[in-house]
Z-matrix of the N, CA and C atoms (Angstrom, degrees):
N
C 1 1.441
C 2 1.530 1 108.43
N 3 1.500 2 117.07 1 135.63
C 4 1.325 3 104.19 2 172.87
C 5 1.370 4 132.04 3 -126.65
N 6 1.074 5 152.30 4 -140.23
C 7 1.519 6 124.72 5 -169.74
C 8 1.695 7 116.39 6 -87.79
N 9 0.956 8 116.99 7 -6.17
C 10 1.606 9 130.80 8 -165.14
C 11 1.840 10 92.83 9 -89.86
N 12 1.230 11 97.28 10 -46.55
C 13 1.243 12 112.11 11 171.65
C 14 1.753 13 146.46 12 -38.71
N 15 1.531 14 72.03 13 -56.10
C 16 1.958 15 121.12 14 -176.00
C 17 2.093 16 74.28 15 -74.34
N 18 0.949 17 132.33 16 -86.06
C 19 1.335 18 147.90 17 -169.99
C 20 1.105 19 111.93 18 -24.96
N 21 1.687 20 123.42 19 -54.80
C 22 1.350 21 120.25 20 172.30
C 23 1.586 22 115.81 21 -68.50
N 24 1.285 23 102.82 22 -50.14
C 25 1.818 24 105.35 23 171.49
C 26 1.962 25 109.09 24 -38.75
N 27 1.388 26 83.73 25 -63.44
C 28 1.823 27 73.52 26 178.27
C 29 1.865 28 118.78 27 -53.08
N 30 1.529 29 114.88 28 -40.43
C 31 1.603 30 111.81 29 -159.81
C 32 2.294 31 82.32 30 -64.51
N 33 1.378 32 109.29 31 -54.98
C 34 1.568 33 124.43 32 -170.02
C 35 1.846 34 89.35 33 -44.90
N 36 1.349 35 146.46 34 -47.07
C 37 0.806 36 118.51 35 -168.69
C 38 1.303 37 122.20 36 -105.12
N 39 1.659 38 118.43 37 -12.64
C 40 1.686 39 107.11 38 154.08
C 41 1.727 40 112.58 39 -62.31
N 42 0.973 41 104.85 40 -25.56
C 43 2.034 42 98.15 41 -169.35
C 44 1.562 43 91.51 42 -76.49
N 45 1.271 44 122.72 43 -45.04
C 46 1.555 45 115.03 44 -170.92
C 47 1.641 46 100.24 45 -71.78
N 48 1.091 47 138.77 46 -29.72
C 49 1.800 48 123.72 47 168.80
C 50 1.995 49 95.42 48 -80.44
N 51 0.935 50 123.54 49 -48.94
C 52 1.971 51 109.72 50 -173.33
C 53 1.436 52 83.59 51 -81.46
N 54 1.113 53 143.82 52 57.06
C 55 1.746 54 141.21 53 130.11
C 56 1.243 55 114.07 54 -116.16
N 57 1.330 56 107.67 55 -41.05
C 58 1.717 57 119.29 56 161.28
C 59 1.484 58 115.39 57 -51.63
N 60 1.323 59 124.85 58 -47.50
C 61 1.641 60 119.98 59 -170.24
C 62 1.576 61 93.66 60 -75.80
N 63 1.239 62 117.38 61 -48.11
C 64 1.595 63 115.62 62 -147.54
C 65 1.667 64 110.97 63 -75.25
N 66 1.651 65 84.93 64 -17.25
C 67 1.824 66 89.08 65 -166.59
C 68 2.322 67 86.00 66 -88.96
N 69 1.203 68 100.18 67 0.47
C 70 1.899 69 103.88 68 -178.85
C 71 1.606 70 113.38 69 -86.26
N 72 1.686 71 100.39 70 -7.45
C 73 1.444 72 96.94 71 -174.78
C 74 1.063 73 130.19 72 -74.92
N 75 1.155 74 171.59 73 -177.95
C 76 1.433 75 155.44 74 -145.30
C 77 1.689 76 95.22 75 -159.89
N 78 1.590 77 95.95 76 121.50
C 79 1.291 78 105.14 77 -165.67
C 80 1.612 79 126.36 78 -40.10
N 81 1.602 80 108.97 79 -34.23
C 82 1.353 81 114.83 80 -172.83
C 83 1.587 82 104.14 81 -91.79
N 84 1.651 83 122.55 82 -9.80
C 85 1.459 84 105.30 83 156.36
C 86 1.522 85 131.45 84 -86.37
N 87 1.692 86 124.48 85 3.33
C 88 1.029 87 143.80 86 179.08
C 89 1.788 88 102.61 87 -49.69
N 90 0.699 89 110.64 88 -8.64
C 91 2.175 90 113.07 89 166.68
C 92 0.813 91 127.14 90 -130.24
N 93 1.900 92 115.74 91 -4.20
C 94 1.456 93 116.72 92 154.50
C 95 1.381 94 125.03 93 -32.71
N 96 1.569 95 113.66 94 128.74
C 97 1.621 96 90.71 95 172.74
C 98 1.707 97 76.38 96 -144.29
N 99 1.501 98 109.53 97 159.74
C 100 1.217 99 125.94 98 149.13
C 101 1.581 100 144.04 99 -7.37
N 102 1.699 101 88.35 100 -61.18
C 103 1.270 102 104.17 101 -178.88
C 104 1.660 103 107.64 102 -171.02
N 105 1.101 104 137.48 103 -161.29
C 106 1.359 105 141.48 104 -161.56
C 107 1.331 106 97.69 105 -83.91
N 108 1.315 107 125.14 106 -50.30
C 109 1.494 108 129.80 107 -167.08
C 110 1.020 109 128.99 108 -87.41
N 111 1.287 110 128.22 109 20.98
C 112 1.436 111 142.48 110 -117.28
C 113 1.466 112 101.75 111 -139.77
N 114 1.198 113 134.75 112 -173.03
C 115 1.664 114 129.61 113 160.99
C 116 1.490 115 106.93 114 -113.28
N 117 0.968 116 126.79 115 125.20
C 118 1.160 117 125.03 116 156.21
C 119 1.909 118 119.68 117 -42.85
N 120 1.604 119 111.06 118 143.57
C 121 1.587 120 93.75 119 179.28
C 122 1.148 121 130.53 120 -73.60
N 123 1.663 122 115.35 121 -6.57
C 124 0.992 123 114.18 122 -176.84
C 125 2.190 124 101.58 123 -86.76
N 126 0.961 125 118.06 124 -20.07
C 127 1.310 126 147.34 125 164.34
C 128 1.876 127 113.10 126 -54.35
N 129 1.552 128 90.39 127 -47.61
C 130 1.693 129 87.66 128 171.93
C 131 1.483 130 121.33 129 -92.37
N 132 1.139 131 134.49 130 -14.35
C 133 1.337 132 145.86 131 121.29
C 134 1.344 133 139.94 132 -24.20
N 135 1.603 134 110.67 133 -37.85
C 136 1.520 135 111.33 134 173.88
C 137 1.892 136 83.37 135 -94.22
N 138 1.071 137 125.45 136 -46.37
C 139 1.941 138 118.01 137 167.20
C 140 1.283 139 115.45 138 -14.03
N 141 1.151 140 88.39 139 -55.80
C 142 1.919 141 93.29 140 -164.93
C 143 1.771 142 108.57 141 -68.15
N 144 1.419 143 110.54 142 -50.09
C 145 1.126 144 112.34 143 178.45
C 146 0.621 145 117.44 144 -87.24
N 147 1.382 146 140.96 145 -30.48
C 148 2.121 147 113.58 146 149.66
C 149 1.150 148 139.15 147 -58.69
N 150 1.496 149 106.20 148 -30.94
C 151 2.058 150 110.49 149 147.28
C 152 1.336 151 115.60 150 -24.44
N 153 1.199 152 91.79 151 -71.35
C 154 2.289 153 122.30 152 -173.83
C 155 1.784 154 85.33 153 -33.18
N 156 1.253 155 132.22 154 -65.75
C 157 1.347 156 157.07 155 -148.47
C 158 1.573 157 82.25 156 -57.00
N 159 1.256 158 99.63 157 -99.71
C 160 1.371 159 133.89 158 178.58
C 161 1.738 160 105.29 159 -25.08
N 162 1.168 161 114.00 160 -53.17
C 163 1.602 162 112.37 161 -177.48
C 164 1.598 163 115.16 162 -57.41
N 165 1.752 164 94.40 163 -42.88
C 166 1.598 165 99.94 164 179.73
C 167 1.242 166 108.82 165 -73.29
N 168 1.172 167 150.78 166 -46.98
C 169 1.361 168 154.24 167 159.73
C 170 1.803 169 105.26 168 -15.91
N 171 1.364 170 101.11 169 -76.96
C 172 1.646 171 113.30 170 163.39
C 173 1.340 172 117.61 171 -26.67
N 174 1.433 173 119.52 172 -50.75
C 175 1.463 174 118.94 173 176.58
C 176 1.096 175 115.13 174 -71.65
N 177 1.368 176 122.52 175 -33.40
C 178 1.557 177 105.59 176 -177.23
C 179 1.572 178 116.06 177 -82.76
N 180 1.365 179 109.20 178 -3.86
C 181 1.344 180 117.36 179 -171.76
C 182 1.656 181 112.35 180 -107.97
N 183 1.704 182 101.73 181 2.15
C 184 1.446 183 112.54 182 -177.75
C 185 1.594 184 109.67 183 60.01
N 186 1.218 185 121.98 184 14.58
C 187 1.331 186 98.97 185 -169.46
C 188 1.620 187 87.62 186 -177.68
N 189 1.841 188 97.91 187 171.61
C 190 1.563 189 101.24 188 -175.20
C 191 1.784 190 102.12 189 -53.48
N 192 1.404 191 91.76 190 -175.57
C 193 1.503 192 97.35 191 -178.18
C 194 1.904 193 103.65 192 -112.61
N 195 0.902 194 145.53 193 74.81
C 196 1.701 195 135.39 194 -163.34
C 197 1.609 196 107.51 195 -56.11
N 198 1.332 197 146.44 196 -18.47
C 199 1.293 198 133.59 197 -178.95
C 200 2.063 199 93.36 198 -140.68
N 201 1.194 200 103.08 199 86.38
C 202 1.330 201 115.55 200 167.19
C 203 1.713 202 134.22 201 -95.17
N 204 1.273 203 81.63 202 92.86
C 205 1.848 204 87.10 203 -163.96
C 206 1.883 205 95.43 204 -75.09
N 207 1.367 206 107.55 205 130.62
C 208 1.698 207 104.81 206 170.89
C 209 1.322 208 99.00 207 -111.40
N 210 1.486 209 101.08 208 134.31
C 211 1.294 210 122.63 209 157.63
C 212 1.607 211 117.43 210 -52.51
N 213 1.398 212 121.57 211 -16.38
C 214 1.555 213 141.83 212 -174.56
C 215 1.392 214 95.51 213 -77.80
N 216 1.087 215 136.99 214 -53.02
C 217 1.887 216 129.51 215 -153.78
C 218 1.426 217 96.34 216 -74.47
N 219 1.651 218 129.00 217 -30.27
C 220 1.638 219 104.38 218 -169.51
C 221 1.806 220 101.81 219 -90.07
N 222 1.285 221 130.28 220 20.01
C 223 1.233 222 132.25 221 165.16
C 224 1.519 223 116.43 222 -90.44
N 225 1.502 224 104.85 223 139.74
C 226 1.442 225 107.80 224 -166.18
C 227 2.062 226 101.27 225 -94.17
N 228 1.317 227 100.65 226 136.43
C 229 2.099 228 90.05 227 -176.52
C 230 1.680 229 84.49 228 -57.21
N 231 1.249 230 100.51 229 127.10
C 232 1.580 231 97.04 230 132.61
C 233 1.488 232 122.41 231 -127.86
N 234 1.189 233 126.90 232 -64.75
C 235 1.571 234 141.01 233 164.80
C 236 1.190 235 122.63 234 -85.32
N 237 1.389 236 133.29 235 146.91
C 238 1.847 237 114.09 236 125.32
C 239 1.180 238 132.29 237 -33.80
N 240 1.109 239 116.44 238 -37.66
C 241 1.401 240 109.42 239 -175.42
C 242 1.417 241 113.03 240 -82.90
N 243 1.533 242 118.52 241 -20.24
C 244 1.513 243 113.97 242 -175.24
C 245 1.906 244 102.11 243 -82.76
N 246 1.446 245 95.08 244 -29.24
C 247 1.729 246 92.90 245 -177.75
C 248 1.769 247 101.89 246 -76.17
N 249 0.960 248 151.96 247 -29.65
C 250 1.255 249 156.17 248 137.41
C 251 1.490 250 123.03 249 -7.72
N 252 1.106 251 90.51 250 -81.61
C 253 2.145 252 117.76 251 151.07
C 254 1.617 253 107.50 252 -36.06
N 255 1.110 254 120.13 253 -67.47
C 256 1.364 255 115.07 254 176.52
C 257 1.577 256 122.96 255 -82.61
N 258 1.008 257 120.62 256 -9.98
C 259 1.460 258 116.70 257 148.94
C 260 1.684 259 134.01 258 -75.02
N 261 1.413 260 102.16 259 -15.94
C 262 1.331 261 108.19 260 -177.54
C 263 1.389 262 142.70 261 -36.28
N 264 1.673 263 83.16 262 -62.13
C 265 1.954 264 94.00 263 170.80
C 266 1.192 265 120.11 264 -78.77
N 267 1.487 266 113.15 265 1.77
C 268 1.656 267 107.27 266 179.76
C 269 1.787 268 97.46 267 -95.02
N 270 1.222 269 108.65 268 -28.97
C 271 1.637 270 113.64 269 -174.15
C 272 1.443 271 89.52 270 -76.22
N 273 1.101 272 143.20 271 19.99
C 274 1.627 273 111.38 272 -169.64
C 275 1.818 274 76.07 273 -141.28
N 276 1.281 275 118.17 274 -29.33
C 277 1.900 276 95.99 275 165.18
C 278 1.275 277 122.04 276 -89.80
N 279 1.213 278 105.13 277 -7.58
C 280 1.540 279 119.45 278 167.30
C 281 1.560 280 122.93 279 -34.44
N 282 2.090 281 75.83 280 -59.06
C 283 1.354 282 111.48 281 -163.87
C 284 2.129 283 109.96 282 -73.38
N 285 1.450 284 97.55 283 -40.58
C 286 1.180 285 121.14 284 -170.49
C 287 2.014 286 102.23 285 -54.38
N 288 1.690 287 109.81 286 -45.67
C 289 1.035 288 128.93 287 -165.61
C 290 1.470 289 85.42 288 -46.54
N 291 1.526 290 91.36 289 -56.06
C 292 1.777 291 92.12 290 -136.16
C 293 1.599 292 113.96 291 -81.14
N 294 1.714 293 112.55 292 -9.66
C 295 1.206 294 121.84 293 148.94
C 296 1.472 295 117.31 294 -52.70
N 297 1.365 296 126.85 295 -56.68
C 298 1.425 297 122.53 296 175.45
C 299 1.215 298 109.08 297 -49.99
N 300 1.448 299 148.17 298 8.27
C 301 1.311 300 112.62 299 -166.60
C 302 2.056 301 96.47 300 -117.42
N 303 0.887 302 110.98 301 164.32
C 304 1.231 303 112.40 302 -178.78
C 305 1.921 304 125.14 303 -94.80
N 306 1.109 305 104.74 304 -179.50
C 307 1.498 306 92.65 305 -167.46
C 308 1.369 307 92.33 306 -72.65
N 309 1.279 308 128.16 307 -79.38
C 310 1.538 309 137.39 308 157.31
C 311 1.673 310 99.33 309 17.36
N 312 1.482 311 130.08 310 -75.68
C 313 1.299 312 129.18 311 175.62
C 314 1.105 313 119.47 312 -26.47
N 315 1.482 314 112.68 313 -55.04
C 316 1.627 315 123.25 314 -170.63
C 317 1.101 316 95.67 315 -17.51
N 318 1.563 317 119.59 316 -89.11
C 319 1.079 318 142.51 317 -172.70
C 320 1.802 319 140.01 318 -54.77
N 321 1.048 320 82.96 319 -24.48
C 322 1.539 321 118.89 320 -166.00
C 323 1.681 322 109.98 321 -72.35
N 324 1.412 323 97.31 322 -61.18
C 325 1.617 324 124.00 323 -161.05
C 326 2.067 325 82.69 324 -85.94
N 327 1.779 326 96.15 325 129.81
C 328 1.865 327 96.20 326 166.93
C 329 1.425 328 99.08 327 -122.89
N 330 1.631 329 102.15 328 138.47
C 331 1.726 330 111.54 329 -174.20
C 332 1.543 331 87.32 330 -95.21
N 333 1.276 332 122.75 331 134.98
C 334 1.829 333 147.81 332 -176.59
C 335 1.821 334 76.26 333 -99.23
N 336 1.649 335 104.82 334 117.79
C 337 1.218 336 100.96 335 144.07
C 338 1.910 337 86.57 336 -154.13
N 339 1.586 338 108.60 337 49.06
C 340 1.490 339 98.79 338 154.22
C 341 1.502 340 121.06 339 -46.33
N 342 1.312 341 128.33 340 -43.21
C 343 1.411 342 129.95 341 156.47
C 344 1.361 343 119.71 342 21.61
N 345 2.026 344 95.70 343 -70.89
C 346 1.432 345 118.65 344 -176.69
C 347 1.286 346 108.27 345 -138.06
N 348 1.166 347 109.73 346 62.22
C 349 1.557 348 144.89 347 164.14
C 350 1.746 349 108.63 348 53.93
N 351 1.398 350 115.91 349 40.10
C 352 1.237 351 108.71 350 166.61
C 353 1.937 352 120.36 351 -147.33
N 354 1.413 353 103.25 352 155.59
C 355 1.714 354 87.11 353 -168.99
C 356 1.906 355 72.74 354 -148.14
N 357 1.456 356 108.88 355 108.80
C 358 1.695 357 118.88 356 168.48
C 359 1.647 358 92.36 357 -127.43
N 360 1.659 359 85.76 358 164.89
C 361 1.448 360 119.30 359 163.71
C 362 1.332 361 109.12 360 -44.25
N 363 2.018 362 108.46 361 162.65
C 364 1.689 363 89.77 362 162.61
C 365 1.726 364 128.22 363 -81.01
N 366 1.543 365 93.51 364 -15.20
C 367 1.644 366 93.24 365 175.79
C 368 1.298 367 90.85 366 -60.40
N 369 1.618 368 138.17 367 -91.66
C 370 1.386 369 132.02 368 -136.95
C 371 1.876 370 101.44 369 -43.95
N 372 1.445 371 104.63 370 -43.79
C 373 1.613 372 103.41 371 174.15
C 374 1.394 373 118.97 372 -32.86
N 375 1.188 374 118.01 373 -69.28
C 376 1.168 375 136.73 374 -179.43
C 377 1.594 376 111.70 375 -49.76
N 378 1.091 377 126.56 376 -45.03
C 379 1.473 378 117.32 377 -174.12
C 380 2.009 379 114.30 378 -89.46
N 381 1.281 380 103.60 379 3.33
C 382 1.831 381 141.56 380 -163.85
C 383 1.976 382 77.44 381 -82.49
N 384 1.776 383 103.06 382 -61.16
C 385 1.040 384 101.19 383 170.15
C 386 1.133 385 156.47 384 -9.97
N 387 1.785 386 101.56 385 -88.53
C 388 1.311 387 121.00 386 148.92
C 389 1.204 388 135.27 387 -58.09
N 390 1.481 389 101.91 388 -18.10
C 391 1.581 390 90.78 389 -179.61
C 392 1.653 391 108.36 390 -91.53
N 393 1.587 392 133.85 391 -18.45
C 394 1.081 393 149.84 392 -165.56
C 395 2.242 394 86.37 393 -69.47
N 396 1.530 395 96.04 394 -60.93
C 397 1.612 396 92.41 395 175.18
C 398 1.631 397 134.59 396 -68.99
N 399 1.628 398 111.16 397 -20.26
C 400 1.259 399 122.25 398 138.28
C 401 1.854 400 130.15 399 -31.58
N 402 1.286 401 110.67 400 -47.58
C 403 1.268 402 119.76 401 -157.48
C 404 1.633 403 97.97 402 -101.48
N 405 0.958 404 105.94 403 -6.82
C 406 1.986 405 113.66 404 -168.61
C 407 1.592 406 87.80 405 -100.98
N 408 1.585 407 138.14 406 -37.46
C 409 1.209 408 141.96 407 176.74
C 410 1.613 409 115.37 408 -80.19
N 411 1.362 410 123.12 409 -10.11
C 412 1.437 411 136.38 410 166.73
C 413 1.667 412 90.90 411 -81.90
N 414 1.190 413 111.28 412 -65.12
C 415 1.605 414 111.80 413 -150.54
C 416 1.950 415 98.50 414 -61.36
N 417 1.355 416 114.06 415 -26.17
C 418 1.432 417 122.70 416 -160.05
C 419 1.738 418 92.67 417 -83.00
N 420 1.756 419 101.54 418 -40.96
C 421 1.498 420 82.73 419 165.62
C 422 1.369 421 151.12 420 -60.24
N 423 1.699 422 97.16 421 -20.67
C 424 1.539 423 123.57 422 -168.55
C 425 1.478 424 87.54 423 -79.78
N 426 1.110 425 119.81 424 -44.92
C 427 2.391 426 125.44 425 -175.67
C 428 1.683 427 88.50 426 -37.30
N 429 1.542 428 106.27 427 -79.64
C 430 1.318 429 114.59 428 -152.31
C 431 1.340 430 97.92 429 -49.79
N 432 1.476 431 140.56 430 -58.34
C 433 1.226 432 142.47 431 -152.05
C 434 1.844 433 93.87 432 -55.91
N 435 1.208 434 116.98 433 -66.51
C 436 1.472 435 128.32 434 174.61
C 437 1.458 436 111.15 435 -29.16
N 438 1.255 437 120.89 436 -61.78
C 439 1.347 438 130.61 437 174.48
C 440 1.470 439 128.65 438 -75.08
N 441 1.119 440 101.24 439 16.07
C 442 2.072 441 133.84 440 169.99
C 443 1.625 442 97.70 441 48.77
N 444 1.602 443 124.24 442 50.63
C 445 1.321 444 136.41 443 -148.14
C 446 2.102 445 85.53 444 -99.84
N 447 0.933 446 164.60 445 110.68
C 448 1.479 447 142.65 446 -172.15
C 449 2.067 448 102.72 447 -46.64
N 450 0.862 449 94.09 448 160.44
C 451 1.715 450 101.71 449 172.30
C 452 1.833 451 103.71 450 -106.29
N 453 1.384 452 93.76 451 133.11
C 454 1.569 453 110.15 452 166.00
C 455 1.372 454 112.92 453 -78.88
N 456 1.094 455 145.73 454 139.45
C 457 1.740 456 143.18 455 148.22
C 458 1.450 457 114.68 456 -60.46
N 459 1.123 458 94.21 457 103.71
C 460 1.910 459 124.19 458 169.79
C 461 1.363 460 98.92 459 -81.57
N 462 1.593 461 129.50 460 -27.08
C 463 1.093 462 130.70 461 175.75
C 464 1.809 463 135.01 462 -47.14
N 465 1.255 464 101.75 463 11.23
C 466 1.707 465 89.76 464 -156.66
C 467 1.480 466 111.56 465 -76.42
């Protein structure tokens, strides 16, 4: 297995545990949020997958994106499963991109996002990734717990 590899296994297995929590939410807490300032969960869910959007965009453009139109804002929340559905084909060229690229790239290729104070490789990019959707599936766990929602095991 080699690092391009290692890369997809990791993005394939944070989305398969934040598909597990999100698909656990219970329809009438889908706007629970914390507090006023907060995201709603159904809110941190369309986050993650318009990041995903938005990040890949960045990569192909080496750099932030300054006029980023998302295909995400003219969608209305309704489900998980409909935000799922509409993330699909972008997660699957996402995915496609980042299969094409070679190990050599990792390193090679630098994403410009001085913007917001950072300019890495595409490996470190890439795992910036997962871990950005990692930490949105911690925090989504901490929602439900707050909102006495039961917790699913993401653990397996």
């Amino acid at each position: 297995m080699n690092a391009i590899d290692l890369i997809i296994l990791n993005f394939n297995e944070v989305r398969r545990r934040s598909i597990k929590l999100w698909r656990s939410i219970p329809q009438e807490k889908l706007h629970w949020r914390p507090d006023d300032e907060a995201m709603s969960c159904i809110e941190m869910v369309r986050h993650v997958l318009e990041s995903e959007h938005y990040y890949h965009q960045a990569i192909l453009n080496k750099g932030s994106i300054s006029e980023f139109d998302s295909p995400f804002e003219k969608q209305p929340y309704t489900t998980v499963e409909a935000e799922l559905l509409f993330a699909e084909p972008f997660r699957n060229e996402f995915i496609n991109t980042v299969q094409a690229f070679s190990n050599e790239d990792l390193s090679n290729i630098q994403i410009d996002r001085s913007d917001v104070g950072y300019i890495r490789d595409l490996g470190d990019m890439l795992l910036r990734i997962a871990y950005h959707e990692s930490v949105h599936t911690g925090q989504l766990l901490d929602y439900l717990r707050t909102a006495k929602v039961p917790i699913t095991t993401i653990w397996d």
